[in-house]
N, C-alpha and C positions, 0 to 999 in steps of 0.2 A: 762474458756474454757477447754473442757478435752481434754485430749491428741491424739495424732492421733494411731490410730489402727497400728498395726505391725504384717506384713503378709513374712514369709518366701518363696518364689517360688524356689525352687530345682529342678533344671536340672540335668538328671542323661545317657545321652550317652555315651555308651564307644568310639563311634569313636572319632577319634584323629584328622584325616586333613583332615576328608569328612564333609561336612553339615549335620546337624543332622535336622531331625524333630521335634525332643524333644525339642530342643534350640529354635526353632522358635517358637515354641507354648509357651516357656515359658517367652521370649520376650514379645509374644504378651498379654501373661497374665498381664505381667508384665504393659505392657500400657495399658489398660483396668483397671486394678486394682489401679494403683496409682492416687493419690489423692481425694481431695473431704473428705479427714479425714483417710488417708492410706496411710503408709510411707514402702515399697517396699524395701527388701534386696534379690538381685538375689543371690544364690549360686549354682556357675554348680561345682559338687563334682568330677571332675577330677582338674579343676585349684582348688579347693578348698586345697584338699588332697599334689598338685604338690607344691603350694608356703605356705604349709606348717600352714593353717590360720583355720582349723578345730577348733580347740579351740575359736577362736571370733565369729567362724560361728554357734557351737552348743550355745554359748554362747547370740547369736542372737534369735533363733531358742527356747531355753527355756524361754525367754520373749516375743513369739513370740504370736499376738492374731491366729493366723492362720497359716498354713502351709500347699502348696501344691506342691506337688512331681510327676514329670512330667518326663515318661520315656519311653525305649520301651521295647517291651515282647523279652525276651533271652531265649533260653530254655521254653519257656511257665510259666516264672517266671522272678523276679526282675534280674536287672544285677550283676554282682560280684561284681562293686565297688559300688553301690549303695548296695546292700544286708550289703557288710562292713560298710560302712559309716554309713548305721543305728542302726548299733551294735555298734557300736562307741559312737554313740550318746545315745543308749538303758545306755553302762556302765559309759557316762558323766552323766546322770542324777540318777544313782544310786549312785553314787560317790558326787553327790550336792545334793541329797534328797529334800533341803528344797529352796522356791523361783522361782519354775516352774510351770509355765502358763501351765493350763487345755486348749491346743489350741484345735482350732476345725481341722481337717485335711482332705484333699482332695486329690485326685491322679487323674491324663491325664496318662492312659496308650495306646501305639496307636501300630499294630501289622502288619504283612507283609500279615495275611489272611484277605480272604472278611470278616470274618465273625467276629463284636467286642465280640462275647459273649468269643471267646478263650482267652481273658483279664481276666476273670474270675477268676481265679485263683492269678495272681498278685494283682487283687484289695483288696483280701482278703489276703493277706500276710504285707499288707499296714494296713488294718483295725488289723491285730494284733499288729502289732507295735505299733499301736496309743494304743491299750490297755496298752503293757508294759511299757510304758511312760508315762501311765497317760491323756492322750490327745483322745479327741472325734472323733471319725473318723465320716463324715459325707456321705460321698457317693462320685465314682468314674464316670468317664468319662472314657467309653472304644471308642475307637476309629478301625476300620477295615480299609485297606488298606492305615495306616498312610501313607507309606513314599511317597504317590502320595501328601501329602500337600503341599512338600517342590517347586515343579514346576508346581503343577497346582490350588493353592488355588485361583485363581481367575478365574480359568475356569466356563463356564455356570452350569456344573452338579457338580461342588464343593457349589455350593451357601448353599444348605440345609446343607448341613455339616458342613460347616460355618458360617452360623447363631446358629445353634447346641450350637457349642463350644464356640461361644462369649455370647450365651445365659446360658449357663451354667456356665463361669466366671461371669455372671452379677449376678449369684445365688450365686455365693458365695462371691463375695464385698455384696452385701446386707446382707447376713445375720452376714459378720464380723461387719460390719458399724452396722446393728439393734441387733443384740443376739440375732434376732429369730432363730428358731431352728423347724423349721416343716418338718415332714417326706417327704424325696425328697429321693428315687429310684437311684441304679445307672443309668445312662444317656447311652445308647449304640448308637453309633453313625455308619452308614453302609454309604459309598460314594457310589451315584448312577451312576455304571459304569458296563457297561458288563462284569460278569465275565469270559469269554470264551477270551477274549479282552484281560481283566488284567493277566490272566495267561501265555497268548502267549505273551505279553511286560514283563514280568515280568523271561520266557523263554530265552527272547533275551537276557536278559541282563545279566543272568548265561553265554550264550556263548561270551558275547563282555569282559564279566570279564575276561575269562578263555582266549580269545586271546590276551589281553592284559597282562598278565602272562605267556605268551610263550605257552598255552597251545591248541590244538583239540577242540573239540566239544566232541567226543568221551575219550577224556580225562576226562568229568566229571561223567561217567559210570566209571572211572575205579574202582574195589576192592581190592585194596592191602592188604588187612591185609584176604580176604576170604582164607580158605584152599583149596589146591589142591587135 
């Protein structure tokens, strides 16, 4: 009996004590993908880096047949502690050279615009790493107006989105599970929601932040640092 396939999922949120979307999707890959000849190690690279276990985790991660890294757009690129994390792991494998798995590599990037093409740019910061390491990068999942997943993934106009992203984890257990390897497109994923809608919810919730901070409405116009 050969042995069961080992698949990395990297959760990479910097929030701390809010729900992330990234988590949840990486949950869900998580049950999607385990079993059937696939043995699953979560790593979300804040507790990773916090209880100090980095070293078992790239340790994982260089035997690993897969890995996929599941985050949101900062800056219109990866986040700081993910960006560190995988320079970390870039100079663990320069430092063990020998005994690391040619994984195939995949990235869920999901973003605050309607639009998933503005992921664009992190999928490809993701496909270089996988160069420096040695490892395949095989195609990303952009995702647009991610952080409606986390309270409305079972809404009626979430459906298609949702079949999307569970269909696109099914692409990638099968191709860990078979070693095929056939040209597959990154996936851009748009939720069918008005955007005039999302941007007025999306409005509100700049001003409930800011009251809940003591702050105006008009406070979030302000320029402090402009010259007089």
């Amino acid at each position: 009996m050969s042995p069961n396939k080992k698949v990395a999922v990297i959760s990479a949120s910097p929030k701390i004590n809010e729900k992330a979307a990234s988590e949840w999707m990486a949950m869900r890959a998580e049950a999607l993908m385990a079993g059937d000849g696939v043995d699953i190690r979560h790593i979300n690279v804040r507790k990773s880096e916090k209880s100090g276990q980095t070293a078992e985790d790239f340790a994982y991660m260089a035997q690993a047949d897969a890995m996929l890294i599941i985050f949101p757009l900062y800056i219109f690129c990866t986040p700081g502690l993910l960006t560190r994390f995988l320079q970390d792991y870039y100079d663990f494998v320069c430092v063990r050279q020998a005994g690391v798995t040619k994984a195939a590599v995949y990235t869920v990037v999901n973003c605050g615009f309607p639009e998933p093409e503005i992921n664009g740019e992190a999928v490809r910061v993701i496909k270089s790493f996988s160069e420096k390491v040695g490892a395949e990068f095989r195609f990303g999942v952009l995702i647009g107006s991610g952080g409606m997943i986390l309270g409305a993934q079972n809404a009626p106009f979430m459906k298609k989105a949702m079949a999307r992203l569970d269909g696109a984890i099914a692409v990638m257990k099968d191709e860990v599970l078979t070693g095929r390897r056939d040209a597959v497109e990154n996936i851009n994923i748009r939720i069918n929601f008005p955007r005039k809608l999302y941007f007025f919810g999306g409005d509100r919730g700049w001003v409930a932040t800011a009251k809940k901070n003591g702050l105006k409405k008009e406070d979030l116009y302000a320029k402090p640092y402009l010259a007089k």
